[in-house]
Residue frames relative to the residue before (quaternion, step in Angstrom):
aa qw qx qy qz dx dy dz
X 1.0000 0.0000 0.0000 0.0000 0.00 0.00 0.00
X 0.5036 -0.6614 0.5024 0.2378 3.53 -1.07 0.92
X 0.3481 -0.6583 0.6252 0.2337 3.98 -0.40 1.11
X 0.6266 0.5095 -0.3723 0.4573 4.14 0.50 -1.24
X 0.5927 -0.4343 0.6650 0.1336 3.18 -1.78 1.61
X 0.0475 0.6809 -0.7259 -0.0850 4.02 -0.87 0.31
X 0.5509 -0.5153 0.6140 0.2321 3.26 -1.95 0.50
X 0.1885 0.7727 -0.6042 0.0489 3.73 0.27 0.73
X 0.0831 0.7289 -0.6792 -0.0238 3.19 -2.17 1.19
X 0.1950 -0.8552 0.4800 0.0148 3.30 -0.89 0.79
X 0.2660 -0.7493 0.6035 0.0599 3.60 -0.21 1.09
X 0.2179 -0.7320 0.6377 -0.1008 3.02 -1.66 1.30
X 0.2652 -0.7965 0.4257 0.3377 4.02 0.24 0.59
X 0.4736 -0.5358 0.3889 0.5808 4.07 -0.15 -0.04
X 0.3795 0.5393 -0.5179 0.5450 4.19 0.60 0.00
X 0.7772 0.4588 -0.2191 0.3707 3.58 -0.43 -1.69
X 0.8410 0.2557 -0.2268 0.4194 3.67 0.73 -0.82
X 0.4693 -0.5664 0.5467 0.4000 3.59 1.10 0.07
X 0.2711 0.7862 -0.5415 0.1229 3.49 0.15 0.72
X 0.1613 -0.7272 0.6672 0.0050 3.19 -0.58 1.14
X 0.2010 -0.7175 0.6475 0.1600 3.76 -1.65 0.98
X 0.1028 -0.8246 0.5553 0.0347 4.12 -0.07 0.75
X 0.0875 0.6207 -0.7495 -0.2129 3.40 -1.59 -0.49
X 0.3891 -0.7461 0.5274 0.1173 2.64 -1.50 0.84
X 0.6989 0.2442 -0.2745 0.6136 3.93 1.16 0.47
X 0.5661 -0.6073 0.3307 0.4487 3.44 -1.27 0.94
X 0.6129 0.4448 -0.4859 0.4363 3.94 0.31 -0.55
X 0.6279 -0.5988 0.4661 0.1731 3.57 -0.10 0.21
X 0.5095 0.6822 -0.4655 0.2414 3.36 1.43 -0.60
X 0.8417 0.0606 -0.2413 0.4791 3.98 0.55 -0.05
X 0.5211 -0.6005 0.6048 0.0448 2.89 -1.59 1.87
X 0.1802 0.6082 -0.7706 -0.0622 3.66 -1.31 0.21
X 0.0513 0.6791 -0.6911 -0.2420 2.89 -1.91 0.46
X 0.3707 -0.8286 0.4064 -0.1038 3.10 -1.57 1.00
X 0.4180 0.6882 -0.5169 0.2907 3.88 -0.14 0.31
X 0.7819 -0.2655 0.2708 0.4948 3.32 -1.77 -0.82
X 0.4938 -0.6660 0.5392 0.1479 3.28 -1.85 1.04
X 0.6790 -0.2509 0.2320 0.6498 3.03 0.78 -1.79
X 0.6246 -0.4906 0.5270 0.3024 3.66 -1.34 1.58
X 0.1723 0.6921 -0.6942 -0.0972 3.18 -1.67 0.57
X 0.8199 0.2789 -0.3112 0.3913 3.75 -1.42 0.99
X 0.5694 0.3276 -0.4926 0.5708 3.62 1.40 1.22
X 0.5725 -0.6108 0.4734 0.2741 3.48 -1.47 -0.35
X 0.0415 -0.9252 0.3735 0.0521 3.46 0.68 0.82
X 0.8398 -0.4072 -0.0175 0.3586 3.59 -0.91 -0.06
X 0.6321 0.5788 -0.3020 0.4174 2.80 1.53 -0.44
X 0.4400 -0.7094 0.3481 0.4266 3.58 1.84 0.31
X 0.3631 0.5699 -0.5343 0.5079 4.05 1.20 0.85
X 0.2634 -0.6993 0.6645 -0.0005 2.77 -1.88 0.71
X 0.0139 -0.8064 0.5901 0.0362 3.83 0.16 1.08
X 0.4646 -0.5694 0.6633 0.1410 3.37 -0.97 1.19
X 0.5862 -0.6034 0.5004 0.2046 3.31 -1.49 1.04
X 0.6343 0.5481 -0.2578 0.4803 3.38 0.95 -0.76
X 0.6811 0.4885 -0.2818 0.4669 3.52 1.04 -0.57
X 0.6117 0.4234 -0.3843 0.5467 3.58 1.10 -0.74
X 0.7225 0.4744 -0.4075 0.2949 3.89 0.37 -0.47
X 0.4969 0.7376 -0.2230 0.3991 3.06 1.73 -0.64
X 0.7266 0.3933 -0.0049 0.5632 2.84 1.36 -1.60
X 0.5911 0.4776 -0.4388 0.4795 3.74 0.97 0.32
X 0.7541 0.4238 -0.3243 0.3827 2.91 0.66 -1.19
X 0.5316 0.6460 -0.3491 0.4220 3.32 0.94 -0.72
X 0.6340 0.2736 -0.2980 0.6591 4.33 0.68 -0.97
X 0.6419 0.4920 -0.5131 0.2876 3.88 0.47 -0.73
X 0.7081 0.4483 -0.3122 0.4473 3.67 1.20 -0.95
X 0.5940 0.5073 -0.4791 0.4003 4.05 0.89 0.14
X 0.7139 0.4388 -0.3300 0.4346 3.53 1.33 -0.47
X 0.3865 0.6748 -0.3300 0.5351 3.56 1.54 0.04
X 0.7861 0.3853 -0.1923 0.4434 3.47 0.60 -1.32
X 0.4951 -0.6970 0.2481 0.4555 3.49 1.94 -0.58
X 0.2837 0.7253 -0.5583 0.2859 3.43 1.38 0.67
X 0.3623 -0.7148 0.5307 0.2760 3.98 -1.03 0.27
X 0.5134 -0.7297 0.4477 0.0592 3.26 -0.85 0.85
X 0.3752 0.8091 -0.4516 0.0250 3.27 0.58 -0.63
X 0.1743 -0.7068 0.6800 -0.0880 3.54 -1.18 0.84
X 0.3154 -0.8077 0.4966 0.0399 3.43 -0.80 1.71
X 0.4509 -0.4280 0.6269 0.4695 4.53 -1.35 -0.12
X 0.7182 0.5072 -0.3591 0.3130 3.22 -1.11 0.95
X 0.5333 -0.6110 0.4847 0.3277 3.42 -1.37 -0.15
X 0.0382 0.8332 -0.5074 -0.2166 3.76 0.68 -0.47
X 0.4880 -0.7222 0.4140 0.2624 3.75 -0.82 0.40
X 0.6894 0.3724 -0.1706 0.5974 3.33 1.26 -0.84
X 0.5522 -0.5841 0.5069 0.3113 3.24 -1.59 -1.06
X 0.5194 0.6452 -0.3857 0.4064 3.08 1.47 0.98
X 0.3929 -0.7973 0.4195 0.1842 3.47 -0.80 0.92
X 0.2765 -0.7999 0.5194 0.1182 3.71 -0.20 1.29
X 0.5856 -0.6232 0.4862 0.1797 3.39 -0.83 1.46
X 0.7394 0.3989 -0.1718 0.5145 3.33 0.49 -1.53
X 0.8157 0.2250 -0.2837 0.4511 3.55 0.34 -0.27
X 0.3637 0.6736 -0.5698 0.2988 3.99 0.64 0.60
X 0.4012 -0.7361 0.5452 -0.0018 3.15 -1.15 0.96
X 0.7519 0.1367 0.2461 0.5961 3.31 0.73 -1.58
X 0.1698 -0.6025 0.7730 0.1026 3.52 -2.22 0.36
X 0.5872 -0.5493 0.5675 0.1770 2.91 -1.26 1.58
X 0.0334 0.7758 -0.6037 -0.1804 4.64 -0.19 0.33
X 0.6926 0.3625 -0.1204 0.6119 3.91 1.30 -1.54
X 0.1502 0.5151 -0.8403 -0.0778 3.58 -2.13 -0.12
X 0.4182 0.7297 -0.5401 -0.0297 2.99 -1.27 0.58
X 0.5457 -0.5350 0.4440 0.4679 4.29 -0.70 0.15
X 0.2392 0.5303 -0.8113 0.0584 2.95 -2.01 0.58
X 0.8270 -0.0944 -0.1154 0.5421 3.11 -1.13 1.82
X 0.7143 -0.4938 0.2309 0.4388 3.71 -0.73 0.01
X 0.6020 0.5787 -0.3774 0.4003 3.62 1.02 0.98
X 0.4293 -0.7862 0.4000 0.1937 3.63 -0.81 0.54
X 0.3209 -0.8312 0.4526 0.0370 3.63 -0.19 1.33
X 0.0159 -0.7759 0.6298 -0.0341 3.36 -0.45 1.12
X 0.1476 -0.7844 0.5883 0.1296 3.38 -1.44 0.80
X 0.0811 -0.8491 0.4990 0.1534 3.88 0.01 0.72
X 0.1771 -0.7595 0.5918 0.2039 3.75 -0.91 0.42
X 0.6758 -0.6636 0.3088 0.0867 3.53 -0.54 1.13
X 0.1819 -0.8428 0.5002 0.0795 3.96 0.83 0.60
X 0.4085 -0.6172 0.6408 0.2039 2.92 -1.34 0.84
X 0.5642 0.5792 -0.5519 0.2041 4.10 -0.20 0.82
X 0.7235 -0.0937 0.2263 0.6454 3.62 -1.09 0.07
X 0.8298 0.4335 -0.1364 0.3238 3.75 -0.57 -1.45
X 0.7946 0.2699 -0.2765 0.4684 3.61 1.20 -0.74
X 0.3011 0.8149 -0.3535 0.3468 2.97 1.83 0.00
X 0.7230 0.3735 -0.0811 0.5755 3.30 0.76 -2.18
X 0.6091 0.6232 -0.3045 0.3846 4.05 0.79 -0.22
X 0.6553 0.5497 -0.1871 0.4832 2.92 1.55 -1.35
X 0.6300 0.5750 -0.2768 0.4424 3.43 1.04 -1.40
X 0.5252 0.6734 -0.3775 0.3581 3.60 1.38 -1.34
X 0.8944 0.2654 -0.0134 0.3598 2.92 -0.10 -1.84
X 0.5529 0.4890 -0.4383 0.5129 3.63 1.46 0.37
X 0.7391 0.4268 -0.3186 0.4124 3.56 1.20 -0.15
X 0.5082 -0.6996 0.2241 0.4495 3.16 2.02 0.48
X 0.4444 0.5571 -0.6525 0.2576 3.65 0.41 1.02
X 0.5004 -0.5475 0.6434 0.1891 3.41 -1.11 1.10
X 0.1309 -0.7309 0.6241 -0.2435 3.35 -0.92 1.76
X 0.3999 -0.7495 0.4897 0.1961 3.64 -0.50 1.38
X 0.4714 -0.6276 0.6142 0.0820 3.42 -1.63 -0.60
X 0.2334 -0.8397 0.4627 -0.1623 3.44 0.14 1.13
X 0.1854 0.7237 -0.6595 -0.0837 3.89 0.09 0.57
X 0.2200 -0.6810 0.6922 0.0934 3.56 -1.41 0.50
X 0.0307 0.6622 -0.7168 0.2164 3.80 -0.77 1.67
X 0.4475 -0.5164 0.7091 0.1737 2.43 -2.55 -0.36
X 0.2911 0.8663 -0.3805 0.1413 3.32 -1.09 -0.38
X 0.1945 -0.7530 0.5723 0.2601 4.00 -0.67 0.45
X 0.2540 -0.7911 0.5554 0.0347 3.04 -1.26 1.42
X 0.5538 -0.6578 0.4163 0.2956 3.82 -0.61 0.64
X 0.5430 -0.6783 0.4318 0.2420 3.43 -0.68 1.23
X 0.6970 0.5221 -0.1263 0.4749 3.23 0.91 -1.46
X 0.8634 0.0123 -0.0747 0.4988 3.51 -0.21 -1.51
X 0.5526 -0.6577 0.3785 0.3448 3.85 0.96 -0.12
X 0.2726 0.8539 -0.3809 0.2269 3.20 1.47 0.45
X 0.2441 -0.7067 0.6067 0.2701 4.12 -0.36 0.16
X 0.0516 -0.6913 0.7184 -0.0584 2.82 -1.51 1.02
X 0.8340 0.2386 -0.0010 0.4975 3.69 -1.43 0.35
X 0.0595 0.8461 -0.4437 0.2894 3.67 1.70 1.00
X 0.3835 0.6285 -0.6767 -0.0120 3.48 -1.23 0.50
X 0.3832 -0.4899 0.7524 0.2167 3.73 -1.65 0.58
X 0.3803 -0.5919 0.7074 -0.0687 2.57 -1.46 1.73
X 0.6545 -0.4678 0.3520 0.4784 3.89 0.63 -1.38
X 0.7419 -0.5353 0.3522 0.1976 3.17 -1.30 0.94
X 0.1876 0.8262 -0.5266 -0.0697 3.64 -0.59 -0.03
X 0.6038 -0.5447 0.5435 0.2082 3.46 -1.57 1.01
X 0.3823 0.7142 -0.5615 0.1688 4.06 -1.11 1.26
X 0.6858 -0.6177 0.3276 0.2019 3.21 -1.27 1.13
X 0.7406 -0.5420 0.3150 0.2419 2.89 -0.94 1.75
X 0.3950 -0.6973 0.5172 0.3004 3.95 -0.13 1.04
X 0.2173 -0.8606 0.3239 0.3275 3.63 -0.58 0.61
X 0.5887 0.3317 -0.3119 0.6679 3.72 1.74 0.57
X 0.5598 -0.5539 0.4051 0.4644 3.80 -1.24 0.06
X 0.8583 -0.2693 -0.1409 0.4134 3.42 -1.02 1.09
X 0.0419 -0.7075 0.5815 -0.3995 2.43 0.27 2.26
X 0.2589 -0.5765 0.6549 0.4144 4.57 -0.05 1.06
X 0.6966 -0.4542 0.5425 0.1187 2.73 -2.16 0.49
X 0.0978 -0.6112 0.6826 0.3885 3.43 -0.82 0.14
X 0.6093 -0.5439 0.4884 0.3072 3.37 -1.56 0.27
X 0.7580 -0.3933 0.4007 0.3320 3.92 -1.12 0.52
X 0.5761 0.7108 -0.2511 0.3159 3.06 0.96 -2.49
X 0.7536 0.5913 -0.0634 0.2801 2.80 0.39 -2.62
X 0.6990 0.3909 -0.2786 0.5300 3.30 0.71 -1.41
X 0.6465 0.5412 -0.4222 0.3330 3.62 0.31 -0.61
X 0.6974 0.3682 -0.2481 0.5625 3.78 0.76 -1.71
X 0.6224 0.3744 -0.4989 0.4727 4.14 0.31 -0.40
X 0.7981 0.4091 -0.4292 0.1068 3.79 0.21 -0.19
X 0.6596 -0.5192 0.1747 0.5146 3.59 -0.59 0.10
X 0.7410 0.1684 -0.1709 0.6272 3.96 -1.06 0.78
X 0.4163 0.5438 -0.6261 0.3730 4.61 0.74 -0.17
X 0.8696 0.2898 -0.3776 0.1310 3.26 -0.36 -0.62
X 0.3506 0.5141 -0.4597 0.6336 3.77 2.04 -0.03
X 0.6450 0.4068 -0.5637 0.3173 4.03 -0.14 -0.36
X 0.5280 0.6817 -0.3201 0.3924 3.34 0.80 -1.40
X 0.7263 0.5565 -0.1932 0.3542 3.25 0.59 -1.34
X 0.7070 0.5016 -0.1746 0.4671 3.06 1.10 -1.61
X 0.5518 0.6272 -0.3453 0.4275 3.34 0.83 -1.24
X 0.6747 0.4557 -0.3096 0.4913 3.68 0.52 -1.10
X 0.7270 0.4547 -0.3347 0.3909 3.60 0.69 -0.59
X 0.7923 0.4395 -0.0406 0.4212 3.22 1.12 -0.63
X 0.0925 0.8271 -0.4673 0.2982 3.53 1.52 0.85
X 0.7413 0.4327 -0.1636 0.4863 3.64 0.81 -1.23
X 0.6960 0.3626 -0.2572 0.5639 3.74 0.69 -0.64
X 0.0706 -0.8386 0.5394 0.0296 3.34 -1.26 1.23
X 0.6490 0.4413 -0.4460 0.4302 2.75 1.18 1.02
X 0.4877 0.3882 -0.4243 0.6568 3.31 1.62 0.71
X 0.3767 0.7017 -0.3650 0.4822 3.57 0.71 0.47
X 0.5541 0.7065 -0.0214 0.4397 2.82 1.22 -1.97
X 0.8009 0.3261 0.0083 0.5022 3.06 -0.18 -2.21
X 0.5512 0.6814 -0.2621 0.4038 3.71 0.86 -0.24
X 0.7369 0.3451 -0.0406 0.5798 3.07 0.97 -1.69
X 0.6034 0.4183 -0.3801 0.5625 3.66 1.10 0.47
X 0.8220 0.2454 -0.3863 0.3390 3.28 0.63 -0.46
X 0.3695 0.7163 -0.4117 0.4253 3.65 1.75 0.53
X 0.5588 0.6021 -0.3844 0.4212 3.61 1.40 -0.40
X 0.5608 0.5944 -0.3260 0.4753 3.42 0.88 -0.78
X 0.8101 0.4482 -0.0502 0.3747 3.19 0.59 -1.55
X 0.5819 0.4001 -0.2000 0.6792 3.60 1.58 0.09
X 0.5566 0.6046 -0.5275 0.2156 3.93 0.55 -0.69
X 0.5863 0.6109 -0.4237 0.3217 4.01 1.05 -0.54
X 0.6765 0.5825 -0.3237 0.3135 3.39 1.44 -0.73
X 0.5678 0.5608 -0.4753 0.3704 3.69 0.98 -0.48
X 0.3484 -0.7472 0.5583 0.0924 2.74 -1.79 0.65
């Protein structure tokens, strides 16, 4: 068994996690999306093996900081570390919870720059992965997890072959044409809903390559 803490993430495609996109009031004004976080009791791509006991451990455990009122938050992207970038959060982790040996994560969509371009995603029907970001010591031998915890949940772009890494959200936005002046704008415009408005129409254009 490996003694070394590891930086473990694990990417789910929106297929892979049962993702479901809801609101919960008739105006639409919140978006959640929802499904599996992270698989427990098979060996998945990353050749790990998360005991069932470890994912329950680990739900309940983030399920009781968001109970107690700690914020989740969970950024578009891959991050490298375990730190949560302000500027790039997307979403707030509201549910964790088990069904069958998997962990269920509900995320509620944010109104910043980032959930802005998320929201538009997944209302315009691109099919957006899932990203858990943990810790944990992982078994030299069989790859087993041990001493598991979820840190938080992140939001990434639909792999574009089977286990194929993700490109990141980020990416597709700044590589596309006029993404990275939206980005911009979007930040400037948080307060004005009717350039809001005119934004989120002309981000459709700029995002149609991503649906699957």
């Amino acid at each position: 068994m490996s003694n070394k803490m590891q930086f473990l993430r694990e990417h789910l495609s929106f297929d892979q996690a049962n993702a479901v996109v809801e609101s919960d009031d008739k105006d639409g004004k919140s978006l959640y999306l929802k499904g599996i976080a992270i698989q427990g009791g098979i060996r998945n791509q990353n050749q790990r093996v998360y005991p069932v006991k470890e994912i329950e451990s680990a739900v309940k455990t983030l399920n009781d900081q968001i109970q107690n009122g700690y914020s989740v938050l969970g950024e578009v992207d891959h991050p490298d570390d375990l730190k949560v970038n302000l500027d790039r959060v997307s979403h707030m982790i509201t549910q964790m919870w088990m069904d069958g040996p998997n962990g269920y994560g509900k995320m509620k969509i944010l109104p910043t720059p980032m959930g802005q371009l998320i929201r538009t995603m997944l209302e315009s029907g691109v099919k957006l992965g899932v990203s858990s970001r943990g810790s944990g010591n992982v078994s030299d031998h069989s790859g087993e997890v041990s001493d598991f915890e979820i840190i938080t949940v992140d939001i990434v772009a639909q792999p574009s072959a089977p286990g194929a890494y993700p490109t990141p959200v980020y990416e597709h936005i700044m590589n596309s044409r006029g993404g990275a002046r939206a980005l911009r704008v979007s930040k400037e415009v948080q307060e004005d809903p009717k350039a809001q408005k005119y934004l989120r129409e002309a981000m459709l254009s700029i995002i149609s390559g991503l649906k699957a």
